[in-house]
MARPANU-87580 format. One line per 3 residues: their letters; for each residue y, z, x of N, C-alpha, C. Coordinates in pm, 1 decimal. Atoms other than C-alpha are relative to their C-alpha. Last residue first. Layout:
A = Y Z X Y Z X Y Z X | ...
END
This chain:
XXX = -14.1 -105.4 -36.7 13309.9 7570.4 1876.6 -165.1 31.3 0.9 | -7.4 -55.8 133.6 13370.4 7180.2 1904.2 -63.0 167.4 54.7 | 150.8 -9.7 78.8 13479.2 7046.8 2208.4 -17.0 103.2 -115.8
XXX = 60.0 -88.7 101.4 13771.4 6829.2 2262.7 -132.3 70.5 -15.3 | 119.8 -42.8 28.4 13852.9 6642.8 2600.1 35.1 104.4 -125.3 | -42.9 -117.4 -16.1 14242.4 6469.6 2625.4 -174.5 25.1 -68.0
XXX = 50.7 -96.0 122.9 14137.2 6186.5 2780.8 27.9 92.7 -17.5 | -156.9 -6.5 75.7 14307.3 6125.2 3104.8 1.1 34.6 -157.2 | -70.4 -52.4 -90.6 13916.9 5971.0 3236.3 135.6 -2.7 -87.4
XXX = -74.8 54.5 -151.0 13755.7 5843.0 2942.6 66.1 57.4 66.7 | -96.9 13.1 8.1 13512.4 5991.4 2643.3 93.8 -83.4 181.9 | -81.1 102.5 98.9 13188.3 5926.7 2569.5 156.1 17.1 13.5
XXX = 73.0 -54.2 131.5 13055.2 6295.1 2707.2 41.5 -125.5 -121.7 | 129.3 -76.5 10.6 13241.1 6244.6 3045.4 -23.0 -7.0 -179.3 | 35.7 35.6 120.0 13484.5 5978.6 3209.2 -135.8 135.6 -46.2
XXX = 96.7 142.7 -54.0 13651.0 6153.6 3489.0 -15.5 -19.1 -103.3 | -4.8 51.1 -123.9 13952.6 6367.1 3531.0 -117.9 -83.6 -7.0 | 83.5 10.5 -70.1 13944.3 6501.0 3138.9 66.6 -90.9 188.3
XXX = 50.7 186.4 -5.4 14211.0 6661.9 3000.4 -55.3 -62.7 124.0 | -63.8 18.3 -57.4 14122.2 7016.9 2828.8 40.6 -168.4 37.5 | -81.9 161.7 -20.9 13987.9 7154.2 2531.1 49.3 3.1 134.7
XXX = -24.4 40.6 136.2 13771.2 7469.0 2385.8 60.7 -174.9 38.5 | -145.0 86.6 -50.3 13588.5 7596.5 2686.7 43.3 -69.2 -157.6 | 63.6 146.8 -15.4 13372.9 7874.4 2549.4 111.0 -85.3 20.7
XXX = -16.2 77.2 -140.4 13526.9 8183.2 2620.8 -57.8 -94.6 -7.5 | 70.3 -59.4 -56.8 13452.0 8357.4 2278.6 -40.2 -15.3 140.0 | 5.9 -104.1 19.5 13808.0 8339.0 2156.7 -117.3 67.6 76.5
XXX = 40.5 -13.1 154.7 13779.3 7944.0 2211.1 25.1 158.9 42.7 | 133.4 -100.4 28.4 13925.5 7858.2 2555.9 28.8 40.9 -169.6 | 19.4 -81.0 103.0 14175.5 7604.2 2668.7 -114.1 59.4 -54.9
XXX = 134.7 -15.1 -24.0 14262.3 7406.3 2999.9 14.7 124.7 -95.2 | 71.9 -111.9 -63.8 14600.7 7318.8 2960.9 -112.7 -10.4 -46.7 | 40.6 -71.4 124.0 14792.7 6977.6 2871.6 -113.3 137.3 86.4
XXX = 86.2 -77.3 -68.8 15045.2 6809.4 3096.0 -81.9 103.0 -123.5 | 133.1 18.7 53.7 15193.9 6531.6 2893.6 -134.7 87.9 75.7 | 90.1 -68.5 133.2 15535.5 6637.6 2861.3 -152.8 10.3 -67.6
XXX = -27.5 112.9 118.1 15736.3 6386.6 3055.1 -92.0 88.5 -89.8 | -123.0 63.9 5.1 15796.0 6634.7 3358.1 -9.0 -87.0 -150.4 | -94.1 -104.3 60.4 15462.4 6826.6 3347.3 129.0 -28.5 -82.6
XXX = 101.4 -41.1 135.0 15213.0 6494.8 3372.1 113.6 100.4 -69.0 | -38.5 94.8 105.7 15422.4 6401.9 3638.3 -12.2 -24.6 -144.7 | -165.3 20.2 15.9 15403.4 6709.6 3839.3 20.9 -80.3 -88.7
XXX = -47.0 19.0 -100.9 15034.3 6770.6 3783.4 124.9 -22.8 -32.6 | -86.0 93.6 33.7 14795.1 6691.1 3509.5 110.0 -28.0 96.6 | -130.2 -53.4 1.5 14608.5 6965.0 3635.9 61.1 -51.3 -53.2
XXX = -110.4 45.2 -87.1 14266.5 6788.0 3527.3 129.9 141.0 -33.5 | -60.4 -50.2 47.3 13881.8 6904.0 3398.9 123.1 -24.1 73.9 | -74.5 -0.6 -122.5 13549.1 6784.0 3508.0 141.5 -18.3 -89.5
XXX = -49.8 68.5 26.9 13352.3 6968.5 3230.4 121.0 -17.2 93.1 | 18.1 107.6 -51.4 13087.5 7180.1 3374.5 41.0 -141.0 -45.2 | 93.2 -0.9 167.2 13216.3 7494.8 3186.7 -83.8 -140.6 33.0
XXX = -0.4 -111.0 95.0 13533.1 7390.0 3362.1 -118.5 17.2 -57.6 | 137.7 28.1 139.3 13518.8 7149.0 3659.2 13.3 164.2 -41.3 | 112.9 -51.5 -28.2 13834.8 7145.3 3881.5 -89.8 12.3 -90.2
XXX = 122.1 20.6 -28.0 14156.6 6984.0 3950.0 -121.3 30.0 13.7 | 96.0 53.2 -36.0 14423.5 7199.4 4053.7 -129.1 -83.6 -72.1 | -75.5 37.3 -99.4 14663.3 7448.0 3959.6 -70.4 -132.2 64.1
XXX = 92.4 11.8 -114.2 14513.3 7430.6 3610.3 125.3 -54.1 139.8 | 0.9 133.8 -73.9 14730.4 7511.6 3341.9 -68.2 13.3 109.6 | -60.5 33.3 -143.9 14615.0 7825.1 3183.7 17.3 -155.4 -16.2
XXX = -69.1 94.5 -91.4 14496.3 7913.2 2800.6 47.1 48.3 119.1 | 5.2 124.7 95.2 14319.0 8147.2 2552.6 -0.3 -114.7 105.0 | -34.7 75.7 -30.7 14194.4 8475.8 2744.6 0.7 -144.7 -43.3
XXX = 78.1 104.6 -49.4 14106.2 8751.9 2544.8 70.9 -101.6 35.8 | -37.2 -5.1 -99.7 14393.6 9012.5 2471.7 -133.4 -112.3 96.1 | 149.8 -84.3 5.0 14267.2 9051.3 2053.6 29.5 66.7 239.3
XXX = 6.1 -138.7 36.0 14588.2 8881.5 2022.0 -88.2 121.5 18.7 | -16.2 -43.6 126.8 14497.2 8586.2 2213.3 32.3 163.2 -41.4 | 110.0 -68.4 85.0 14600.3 8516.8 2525.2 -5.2 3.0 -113.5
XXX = 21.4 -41.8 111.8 14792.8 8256.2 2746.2 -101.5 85.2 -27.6 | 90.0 -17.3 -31.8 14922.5 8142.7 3143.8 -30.0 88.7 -171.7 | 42.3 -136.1 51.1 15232.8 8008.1 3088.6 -169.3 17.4 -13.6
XXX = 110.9 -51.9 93.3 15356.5 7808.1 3339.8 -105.5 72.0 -57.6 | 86.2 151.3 -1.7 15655.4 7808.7 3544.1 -57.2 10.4 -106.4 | -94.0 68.2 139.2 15914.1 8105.4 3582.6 -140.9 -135.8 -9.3
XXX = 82.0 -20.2 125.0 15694.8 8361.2 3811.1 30.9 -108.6 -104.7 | 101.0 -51.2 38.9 15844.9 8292.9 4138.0 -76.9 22.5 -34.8 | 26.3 -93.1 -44.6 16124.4 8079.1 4079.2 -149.4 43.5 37.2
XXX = -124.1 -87.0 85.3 16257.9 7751.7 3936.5 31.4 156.0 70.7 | -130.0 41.7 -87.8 16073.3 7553.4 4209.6 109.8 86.8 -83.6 | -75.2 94.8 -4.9 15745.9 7720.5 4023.1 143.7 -44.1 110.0
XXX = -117.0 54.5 -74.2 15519.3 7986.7 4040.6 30.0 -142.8 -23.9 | -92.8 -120.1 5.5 15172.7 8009.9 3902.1 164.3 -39.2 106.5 | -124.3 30.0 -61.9 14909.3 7746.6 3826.0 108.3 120.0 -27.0
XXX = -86.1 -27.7 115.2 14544.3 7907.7 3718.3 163.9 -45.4 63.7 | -109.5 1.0 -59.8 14250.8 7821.5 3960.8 130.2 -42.5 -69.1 | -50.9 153.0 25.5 13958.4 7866.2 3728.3 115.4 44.9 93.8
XXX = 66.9 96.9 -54.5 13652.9 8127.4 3780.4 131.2 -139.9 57.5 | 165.8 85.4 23.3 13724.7 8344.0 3530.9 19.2 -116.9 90.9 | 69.3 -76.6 166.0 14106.6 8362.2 3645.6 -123.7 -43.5 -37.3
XXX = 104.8 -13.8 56.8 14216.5 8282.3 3986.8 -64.0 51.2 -117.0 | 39.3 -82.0 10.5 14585.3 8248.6 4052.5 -180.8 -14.3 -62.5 | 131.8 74.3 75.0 14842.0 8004.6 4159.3 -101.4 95.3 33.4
XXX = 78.8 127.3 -67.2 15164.2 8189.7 4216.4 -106.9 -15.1 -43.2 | -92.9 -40.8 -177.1 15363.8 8496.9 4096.7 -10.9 -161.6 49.8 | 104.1 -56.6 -147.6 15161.5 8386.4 3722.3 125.9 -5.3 106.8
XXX = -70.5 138.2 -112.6 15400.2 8346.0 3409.7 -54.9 62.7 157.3 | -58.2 -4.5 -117.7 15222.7 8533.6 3156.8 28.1 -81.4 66.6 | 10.1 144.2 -114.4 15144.1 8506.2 2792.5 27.4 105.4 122.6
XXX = -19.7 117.7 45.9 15091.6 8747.1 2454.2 -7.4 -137.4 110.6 | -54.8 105.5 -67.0 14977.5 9050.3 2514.8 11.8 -119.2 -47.8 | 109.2 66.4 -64.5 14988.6 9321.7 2271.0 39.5 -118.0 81.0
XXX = 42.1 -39.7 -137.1 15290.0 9548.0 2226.0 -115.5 -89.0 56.6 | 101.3 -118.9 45.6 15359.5 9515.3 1833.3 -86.2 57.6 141.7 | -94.7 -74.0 25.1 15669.5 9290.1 1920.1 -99.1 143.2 -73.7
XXX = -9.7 -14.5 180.3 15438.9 9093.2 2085.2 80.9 90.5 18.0 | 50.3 -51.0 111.3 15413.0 9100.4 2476.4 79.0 -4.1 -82.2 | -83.7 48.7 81.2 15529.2 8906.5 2812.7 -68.8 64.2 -104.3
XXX = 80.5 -50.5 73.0 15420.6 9011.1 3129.7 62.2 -37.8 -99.7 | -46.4 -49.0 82.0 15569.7 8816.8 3459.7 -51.8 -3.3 -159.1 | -13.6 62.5 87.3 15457.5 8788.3 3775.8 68.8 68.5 -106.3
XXX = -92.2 65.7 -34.8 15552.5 8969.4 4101.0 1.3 -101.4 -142.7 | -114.7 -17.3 -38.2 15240.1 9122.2 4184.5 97.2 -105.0 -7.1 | -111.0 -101.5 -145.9 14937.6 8944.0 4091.0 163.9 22.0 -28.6
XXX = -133.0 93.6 -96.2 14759.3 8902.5 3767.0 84.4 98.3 55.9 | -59.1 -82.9 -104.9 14415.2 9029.9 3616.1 109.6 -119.1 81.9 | -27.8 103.7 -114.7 14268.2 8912.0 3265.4 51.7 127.2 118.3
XXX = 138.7 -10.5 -79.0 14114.7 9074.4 2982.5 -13.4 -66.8 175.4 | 77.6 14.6 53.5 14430.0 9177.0 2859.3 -133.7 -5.0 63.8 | -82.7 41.1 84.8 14674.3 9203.9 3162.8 -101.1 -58.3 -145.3
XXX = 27.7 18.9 93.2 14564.7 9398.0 3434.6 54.8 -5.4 -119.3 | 41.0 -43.7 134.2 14765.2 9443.2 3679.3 -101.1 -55.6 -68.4 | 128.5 132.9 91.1 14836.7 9334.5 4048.4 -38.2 130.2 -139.9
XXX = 131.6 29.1 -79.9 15161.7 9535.7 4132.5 -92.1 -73.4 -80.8 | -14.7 -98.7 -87.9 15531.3 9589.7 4023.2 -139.4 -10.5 142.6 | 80.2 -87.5 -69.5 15505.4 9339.9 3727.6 -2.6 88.1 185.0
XXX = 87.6 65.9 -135.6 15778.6 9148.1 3639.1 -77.1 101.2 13.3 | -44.5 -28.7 -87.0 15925.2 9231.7 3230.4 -121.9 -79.1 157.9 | 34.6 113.5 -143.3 15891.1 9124.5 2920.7 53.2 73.3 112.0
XXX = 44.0 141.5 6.0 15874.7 9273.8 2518.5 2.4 -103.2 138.3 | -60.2 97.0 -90.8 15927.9 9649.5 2596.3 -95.1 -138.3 -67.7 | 84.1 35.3 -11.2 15978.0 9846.8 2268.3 -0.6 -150.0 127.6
XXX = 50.2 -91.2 -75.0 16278.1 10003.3 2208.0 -107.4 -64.3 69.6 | 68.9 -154.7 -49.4 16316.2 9897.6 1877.7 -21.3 63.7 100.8 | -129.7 -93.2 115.8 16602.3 9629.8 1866.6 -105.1 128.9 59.1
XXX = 16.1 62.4 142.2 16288.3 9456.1 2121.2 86.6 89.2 -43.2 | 63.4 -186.4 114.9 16315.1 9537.7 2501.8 29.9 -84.7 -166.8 | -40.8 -69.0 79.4 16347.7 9317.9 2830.2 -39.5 93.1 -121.6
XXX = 105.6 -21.9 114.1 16320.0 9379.7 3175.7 72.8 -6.5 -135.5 | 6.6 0.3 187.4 16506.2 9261.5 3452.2 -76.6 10.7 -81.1 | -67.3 144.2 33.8 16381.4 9346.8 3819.8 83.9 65.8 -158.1
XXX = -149.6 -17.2 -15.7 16310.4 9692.1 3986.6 52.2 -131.1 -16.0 | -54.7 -6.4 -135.1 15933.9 9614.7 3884.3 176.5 40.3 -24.5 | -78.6 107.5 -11.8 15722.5 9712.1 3564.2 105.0 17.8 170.7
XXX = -51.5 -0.9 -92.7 15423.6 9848.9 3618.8 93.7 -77.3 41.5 | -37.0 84.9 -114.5 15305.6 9870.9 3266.6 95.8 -17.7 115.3 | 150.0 35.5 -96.6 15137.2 10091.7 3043.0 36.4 -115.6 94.0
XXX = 100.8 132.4 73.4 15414.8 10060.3 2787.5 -142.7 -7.6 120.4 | -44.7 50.6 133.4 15664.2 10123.2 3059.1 -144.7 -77.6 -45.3 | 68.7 75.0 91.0 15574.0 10204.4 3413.4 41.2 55.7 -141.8
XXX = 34.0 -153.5 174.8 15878.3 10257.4 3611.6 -103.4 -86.1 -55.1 | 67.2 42.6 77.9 16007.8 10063.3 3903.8 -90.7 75.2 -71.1 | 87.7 8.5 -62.4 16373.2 10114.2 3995.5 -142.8 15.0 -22.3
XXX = -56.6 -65.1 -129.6 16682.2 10053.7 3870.8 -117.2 25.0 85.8 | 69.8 -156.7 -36.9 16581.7 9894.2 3598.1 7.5 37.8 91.5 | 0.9 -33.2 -127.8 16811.3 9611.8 3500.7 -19.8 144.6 31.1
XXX = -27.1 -177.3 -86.7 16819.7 9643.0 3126.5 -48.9 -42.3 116.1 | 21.5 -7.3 -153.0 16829.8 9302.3 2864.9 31.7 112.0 89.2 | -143.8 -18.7 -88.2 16830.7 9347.1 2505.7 -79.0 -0.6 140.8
XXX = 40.9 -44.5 -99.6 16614.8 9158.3 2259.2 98.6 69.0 63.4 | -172.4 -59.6 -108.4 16736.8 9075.2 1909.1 -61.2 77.0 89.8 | -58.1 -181.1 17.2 16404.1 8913.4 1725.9 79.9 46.5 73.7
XXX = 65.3 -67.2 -119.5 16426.2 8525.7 1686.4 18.2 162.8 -32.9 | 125.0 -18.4 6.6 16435.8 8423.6 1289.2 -56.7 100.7 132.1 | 72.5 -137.6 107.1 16769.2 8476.5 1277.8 -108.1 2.6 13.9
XXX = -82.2 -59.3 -12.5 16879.9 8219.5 1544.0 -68.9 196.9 -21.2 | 62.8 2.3 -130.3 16667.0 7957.2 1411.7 11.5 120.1 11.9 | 118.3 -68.1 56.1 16863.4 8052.7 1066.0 -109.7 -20.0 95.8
XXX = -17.7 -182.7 48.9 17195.9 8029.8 1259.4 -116.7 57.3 -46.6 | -16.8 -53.6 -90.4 17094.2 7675.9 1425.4 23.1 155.4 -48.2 | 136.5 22.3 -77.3 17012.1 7501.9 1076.8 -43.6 132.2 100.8
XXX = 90.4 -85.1 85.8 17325.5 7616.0 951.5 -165.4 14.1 52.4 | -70.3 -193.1 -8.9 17510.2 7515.3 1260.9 -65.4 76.3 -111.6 | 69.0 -98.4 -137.2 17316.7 7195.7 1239.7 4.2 120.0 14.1
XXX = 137.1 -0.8 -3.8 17398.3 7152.1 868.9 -51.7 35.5 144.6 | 43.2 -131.4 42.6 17753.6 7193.9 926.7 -136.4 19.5 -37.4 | -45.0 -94.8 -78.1 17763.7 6902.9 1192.5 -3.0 116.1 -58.4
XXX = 142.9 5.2 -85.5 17585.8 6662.1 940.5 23.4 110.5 102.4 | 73.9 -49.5 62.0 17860.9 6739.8 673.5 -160.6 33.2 83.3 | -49.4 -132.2 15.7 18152.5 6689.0 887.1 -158.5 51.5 -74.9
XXX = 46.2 -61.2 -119.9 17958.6 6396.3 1031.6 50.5 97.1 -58.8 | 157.0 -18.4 -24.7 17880.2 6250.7 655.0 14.6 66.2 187.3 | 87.7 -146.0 109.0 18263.1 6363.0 526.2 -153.8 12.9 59.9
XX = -44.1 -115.7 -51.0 18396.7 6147.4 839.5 -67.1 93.2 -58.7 | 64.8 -15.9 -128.2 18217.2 5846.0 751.2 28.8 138.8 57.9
END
């Protein structure tokens, strides 16, 4: 019994080291004051940086542009290790194409949910602050409860902005209210 936890306990730690390895070694810098970096207006917060140099996150300074998108002051930018965008964590709840995008949290500020792109910097994903028809598909926040147990799902776009998925608030197209909606491309 002992040999199978000694043995199950070095497997985590192995496990856990090659996790570990896989991430890329960031460093953290408190910027003294706010500098654009990388084409971006980063703020007199924490920012960080990839082994190379290269910034991988910081808060924005002012409203930016962020791929094809635009977010306010105070959020936070997050890019590849090749500079393109990758997510943001909106200030607060934010308008994008049309959709009311959830921002801020009880954690902070910016810390909540991630607001997504694709590589290309087209807009993939938001959580919906709200309740609202997408693409004229009536479309849910999921909301606190939804968040907490894991079943909050975002409002998703195909590459060419066509709505790709979200979950439904009413019954539509054969499917049922809470549904998670699929549409094809």
């Amino acid at each position: 019994m002992c040999k199978t936890v000694f043995l199950f306990v070095v497997a985590v730690i192995v496990i856990s080291a090659a996790r570990a390895a896989e991430q890329p070694q960031l460093t953290r810098k408190k910027l003294d004051q706010p500098q654009t970096i990388q084409g971006y207006p980063c703020a007199s917060e924490y920012a960080w940086f990839y082994a190379d140099g290269h910034l991988q996150r910081c808060f924005v300074s002012r409203d930016t542009a962020f791929g094809e998108i635009s977010i306010p002051t105070g959020s936070i930018v997050n890019l590849s290790q090749d500079g393109r965008p990758q997510y943001a964590m909106l200030a607060h709840d934010t308008l994008i194409l049309g959709m009311k995008c959830s921002g801020g949290s009880p954690l902070g500020p910016a810390e909540g949910a991630m607001t997504g792109l694709y590589p290309s910097g087209k807009f993939h994903h938001c959580f919906l602050a709200e309740d609202q028809v997408v693409q004229s598909v009536p479309c849910g926040s999921g909301g606190i409860f939804h968040a907490i147990v894991g079943q909050d799902i975002p409002v998703e776009f195909y590459e060419t902005g066509k709505l790709k998925s979200c979950r439904l608030t009413a019954d539509y197209a054969g499917r049922h209210r809470n549904d998670r909606f699929v549409q094809a491309r």
